[in-house]
C-alpha positions as CSV (number, residue, x, y, z in Angstrom):
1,X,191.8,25.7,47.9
2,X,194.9,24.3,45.7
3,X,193.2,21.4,45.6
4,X,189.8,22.7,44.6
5,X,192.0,25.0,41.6
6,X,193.9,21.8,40.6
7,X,190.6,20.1,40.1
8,X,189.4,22.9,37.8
9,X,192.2,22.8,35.9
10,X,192.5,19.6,34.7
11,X,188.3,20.3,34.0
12,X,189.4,22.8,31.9
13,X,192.6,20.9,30.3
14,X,189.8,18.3,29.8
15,X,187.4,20.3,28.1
16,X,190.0,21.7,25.9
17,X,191.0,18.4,24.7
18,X,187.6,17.4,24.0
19,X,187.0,20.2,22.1
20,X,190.0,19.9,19.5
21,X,189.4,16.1,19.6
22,X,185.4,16.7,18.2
23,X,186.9,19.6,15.8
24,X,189.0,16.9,14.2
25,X,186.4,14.9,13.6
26,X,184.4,17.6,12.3
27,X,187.6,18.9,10.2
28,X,188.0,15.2,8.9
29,X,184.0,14.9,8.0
30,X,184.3,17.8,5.9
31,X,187.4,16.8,3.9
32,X,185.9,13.6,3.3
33,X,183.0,15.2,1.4
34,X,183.4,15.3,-2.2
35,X,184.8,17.5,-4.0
36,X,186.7,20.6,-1.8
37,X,185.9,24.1,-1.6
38,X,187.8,25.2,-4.8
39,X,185.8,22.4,-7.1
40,X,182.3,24.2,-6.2
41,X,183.5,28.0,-6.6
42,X,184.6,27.1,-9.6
43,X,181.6,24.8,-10.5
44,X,179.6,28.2,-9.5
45,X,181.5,30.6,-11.5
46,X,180.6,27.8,-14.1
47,X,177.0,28.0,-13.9
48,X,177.3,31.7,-14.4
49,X,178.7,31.1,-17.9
50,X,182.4,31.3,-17.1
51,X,184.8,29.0,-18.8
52,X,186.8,26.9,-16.1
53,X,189.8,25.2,-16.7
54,X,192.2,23.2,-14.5
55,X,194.7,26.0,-14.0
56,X,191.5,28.0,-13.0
57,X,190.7,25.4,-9.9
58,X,194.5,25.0,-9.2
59,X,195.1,28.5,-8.4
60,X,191.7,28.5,-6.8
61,X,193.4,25.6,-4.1
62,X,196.3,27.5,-3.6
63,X,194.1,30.7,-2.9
64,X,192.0,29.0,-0.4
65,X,194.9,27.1,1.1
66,X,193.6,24.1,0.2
67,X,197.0,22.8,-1.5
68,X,198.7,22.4,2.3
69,X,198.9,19.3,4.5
70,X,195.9,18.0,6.1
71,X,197.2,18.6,9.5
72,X,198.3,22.0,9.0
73,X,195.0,23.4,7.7
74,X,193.5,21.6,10.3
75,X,195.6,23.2,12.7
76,X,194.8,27.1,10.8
77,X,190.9,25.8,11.2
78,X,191.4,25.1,15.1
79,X,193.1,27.8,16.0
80,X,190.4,30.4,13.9
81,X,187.6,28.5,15.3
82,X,188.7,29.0,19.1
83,X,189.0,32.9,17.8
84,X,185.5,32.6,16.2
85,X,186.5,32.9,12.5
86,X,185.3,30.0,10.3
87,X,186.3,31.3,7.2
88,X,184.1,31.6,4.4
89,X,180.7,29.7,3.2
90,X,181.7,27.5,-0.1
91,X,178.1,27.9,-1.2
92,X,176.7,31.2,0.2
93,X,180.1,32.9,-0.7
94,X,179.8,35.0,2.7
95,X,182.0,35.2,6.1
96,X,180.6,32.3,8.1
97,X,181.2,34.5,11.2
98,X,178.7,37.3,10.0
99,X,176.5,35.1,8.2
100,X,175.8,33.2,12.1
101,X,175.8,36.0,13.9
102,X,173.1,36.6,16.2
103,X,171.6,33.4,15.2
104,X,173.5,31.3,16.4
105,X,173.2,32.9,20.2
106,X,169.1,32.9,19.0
107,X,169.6,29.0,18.7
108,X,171.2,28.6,22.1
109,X,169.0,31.0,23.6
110,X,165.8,29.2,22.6
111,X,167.6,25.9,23.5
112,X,168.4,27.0,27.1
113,X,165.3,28.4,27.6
114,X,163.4,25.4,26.8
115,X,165.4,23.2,29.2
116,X,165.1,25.9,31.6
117,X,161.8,25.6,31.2
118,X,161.7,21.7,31.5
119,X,163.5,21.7,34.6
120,X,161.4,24.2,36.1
121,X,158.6,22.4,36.0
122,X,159.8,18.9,35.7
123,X,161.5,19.3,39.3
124,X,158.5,20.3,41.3
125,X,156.1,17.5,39.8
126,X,159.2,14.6,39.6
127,X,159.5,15.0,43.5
128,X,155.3,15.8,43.6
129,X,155.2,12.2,41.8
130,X,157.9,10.7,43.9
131,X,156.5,11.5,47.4
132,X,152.2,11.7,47.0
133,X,150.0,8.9,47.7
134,X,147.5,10.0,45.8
135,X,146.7,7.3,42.8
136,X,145.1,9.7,40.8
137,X,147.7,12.7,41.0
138,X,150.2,9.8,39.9
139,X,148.4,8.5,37.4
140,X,147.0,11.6,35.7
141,X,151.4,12.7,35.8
142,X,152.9,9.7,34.4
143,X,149.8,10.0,31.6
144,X,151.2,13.2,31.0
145,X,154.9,12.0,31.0
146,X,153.9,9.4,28.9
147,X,152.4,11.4,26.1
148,X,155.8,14.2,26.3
149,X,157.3,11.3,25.4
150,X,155.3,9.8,22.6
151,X,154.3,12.8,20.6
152,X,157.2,14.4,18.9
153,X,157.7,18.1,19.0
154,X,157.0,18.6,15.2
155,X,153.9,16.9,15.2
156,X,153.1,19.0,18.1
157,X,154.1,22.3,16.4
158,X,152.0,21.1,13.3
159,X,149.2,21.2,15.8
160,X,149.7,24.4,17.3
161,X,150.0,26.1,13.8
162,X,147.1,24.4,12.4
163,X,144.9,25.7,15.7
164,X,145.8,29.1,15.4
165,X,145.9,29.3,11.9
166,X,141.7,28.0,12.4
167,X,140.9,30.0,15.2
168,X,143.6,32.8,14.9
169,X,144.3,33.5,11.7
170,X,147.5,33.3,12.7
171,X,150.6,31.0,11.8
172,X,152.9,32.1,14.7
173,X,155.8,31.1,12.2
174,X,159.5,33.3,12.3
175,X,161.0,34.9,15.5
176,X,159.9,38.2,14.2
177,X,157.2,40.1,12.0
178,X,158.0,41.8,9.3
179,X,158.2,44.9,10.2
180,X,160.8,44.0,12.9
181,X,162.7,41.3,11.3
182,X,165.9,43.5,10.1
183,X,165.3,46.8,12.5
184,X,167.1,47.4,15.0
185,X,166.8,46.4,18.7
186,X,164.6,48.2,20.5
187,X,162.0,47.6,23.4
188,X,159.4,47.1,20.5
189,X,161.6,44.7,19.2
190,X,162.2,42.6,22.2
191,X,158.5,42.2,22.9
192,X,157.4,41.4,19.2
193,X,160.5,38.7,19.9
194,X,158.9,37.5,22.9
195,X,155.7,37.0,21.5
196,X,156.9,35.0,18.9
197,X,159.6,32.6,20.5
198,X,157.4,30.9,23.4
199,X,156.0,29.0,20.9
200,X,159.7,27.1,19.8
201,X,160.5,27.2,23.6
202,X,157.2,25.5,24.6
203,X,158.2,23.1,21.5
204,X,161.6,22.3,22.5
205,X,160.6,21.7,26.5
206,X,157.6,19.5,25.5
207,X,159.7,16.0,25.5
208,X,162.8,17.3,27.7
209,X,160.1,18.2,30.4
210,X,158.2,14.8,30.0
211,X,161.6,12.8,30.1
212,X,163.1,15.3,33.3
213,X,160.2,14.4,35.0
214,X,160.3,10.8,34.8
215,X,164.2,11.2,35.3
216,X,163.2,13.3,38.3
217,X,160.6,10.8,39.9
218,X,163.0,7.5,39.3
219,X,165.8,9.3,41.6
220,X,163.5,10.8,44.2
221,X,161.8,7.4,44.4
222,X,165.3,5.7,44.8
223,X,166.9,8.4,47.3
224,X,163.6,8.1,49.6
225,X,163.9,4.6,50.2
226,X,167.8,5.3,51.5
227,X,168.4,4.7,55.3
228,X,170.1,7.8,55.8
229,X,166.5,9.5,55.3
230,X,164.8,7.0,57.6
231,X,167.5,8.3,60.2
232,X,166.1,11.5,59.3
233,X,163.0,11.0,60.1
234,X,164.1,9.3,63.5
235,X,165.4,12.2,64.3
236,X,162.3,14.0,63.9
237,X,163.2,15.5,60.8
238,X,159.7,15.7,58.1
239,X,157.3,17.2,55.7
240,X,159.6,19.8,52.9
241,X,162.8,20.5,55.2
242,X,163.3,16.7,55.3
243,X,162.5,16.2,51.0
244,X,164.6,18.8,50.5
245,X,167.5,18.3,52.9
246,X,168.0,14.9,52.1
247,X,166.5,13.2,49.5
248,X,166.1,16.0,47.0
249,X,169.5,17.4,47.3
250,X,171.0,13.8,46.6
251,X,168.5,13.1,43.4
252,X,169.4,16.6,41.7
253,X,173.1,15.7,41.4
254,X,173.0,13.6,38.7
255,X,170.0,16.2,36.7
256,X,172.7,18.8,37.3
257,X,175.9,16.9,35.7
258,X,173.0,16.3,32.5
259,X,172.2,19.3,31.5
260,X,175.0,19.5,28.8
261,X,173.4,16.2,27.3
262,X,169.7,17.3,27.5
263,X,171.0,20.9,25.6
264,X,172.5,18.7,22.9
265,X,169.6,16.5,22.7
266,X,167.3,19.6,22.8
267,X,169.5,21.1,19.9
268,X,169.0,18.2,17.5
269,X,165.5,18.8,17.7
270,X,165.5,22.2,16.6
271,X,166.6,22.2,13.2
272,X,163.1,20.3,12.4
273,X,161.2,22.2,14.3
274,X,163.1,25.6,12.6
275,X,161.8,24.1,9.2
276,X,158.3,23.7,10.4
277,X,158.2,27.2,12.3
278,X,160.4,28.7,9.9
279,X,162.9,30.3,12.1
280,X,165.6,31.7,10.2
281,X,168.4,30.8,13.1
282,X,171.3,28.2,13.0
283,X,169.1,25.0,13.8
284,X,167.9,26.0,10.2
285,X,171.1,26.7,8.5
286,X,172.2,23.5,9.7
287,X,169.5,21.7,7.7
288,X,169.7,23.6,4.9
289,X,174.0,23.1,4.6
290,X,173.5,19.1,5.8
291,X,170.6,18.3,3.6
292,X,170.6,21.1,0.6
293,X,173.7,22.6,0.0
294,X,176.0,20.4,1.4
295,X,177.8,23.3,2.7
296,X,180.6,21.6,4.6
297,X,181.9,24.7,6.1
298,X,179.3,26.2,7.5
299,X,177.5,22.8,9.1
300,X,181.3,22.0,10.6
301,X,181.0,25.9,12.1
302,X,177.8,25.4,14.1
303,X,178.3,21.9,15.1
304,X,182.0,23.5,16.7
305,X,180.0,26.2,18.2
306,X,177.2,23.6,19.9
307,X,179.9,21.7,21.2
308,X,181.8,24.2,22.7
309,X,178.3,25.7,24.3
310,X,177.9,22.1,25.6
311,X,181.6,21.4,27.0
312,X,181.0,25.2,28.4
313,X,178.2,24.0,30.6
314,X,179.8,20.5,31.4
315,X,182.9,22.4,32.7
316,X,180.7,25.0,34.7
317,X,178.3,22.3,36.3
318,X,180.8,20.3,36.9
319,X,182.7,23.3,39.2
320,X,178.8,23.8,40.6
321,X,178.8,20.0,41.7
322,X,182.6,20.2,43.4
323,X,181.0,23.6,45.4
324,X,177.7,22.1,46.3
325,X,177.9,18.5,46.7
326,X,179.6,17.3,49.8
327,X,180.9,14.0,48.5
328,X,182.2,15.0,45.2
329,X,184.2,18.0,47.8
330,X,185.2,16.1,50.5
331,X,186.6,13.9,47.2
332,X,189.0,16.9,45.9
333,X,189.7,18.9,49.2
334,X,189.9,15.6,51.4
């Protein structure tokens, strides 16, 4: 049992230190921008007519803190951010902290769900394409694979839209309709919610559950050629219990110690996808501060956020794998 806490620990001292090392790089990309916070307030207050002056901007620094050390205000930034407070958007001239949200936790929840989603189904049809005969049945899958792969989730949105926009007369753009878009939760809510964000889950999942399954039926194939499931099956040992037992258990591993990659890689396809369907949540603020604004502040805030979600999971599925998986156990408990 020490042993077992001592390993989570250091997981956890680990995860720490990852975190404050990609919040330095994120800090250090956002001082590196032109021009600091101060410069466009001013340059704002500028465009409404007002005279600036030097002095104006110089007090403007101080204000913001801008006139400390590097390190320092890097350290003030670190120690917010781990307290969720990101300070204030240069551009939007709001609390980055309100102005996220719920949208933010709508961005992760879409993304989970459509790796949820991908796994779900990817598992079941990897290990179905790993173990059948059948020519066909493989085939027809790795077709299917195959074009997950090759046709991008925008384009496939674009397609989606453009049918039910013929045939529907309906877009099935936004998270909400209007009438629900700023009321408050309710079971009314929810459903109209529902009924609007399969469509971005079923986007997000298309090439994560192409690329699972062909992740899926590489390791299955690999594990069922092992000699330790021959002995299995010398030991009378077949059909499910033995795919399961053996095999399967083995070729989930490393799709289990993934799934913090495949949420990030999931999460850099949203913000395209949010343009297409506008979806008023973080994937989209990101694009908009990256590409229009060149809101610093608020792109550094949701790019910390997504890394702690993903260091979060890495930490968690890494304690799963220590539980579960005999060799990584017998490894920390000897």
């Amino acid at each position: 049992m020490f042993q077992f806490i001592k390993f989570a620990a250091t997981r956890a001292a680990l995860s720490i230190l990852t975190l404050m090392l990609v919040s330095l790089i994120v800090f250090t990309l956002m001082e590196l921008v032109p021009g600091d916070c101060a410069e466009r307030y001013v340059a704002f207050k500028s465009s409404q007519g007002s005279v600036i002056t030097q002095a104006d901007i110089d007090v403007e620094r101080v204000r913001l803190g801008l006139d400390k050390p590097y390190l320092v205000r890097w350290g003030g930034w670190i120690v917010n951010a781990f307290q969720g407070e990101f300070g204030r958007s240069c551009i939007l001239r709001m609390d980055i902290a309100s102005l996220l949200g719920e949208k933010f936790w709508f961005s992760l929840g879409l993304c989970l769900s459509a790796l949820l989603l991908a796994y779900a189904i990817a598992i079941p049809v990897g290990i179905l394409a790993a173990t059948s005969k059948n020519a066909t049945l493989n085939n027809s899958l790795r077709f299917v694979s195959y074009l997950g792969l090759a046709l991008p989730n925008f384009l496939l949105a674009l397609m989606i839209m453009l049918f039910s926009t013929v045939y529907f007369g309906d877009s099935l753009t936004g998270l909400f309709s209007k009438e629900f878009r700023d009321a408050a939760w309710s079971w009314d809510r929810v459903k109209d919610f529902l009924g609007h964000a399969w469509l971005p889950i079923f986007v997000l999942g298309w090439s994560a559950t192409a690329f699972a399954i062909q992740t899926v039926r590489a390791l299955m194939s690999d594990e069922i050629g092992k000699l330790y499931v021959t002995a299995a099956e010398a030991r009378g040992v077949s059909g499910s219990k033995l795919l399961m037992r053996y095999p399967a258990r083995h070729a989930l591993t490393p799709i289990i110690n993934s799934l913090g990659f495949d949420l990030n890689r999931i999460f850099t396809e949203l913000p395209i996808v949010a343009l297409i369907l506008s979806l008023t949540e973080a994937g989209f603020l990101l694009i908009e501060a990256l590409a229009r604004s060149n809101d610093q502040q608020l792109a550094g805030a949701i790019i910390f956020m997504l890394t702690a979600s993903i260091v979060t999971i890495n930490f968690v599925t890494d304690l799963i794998l220590a539980i579960t998986d005999p060799r990584v156990r017998r490894g920390i408990i000897g």
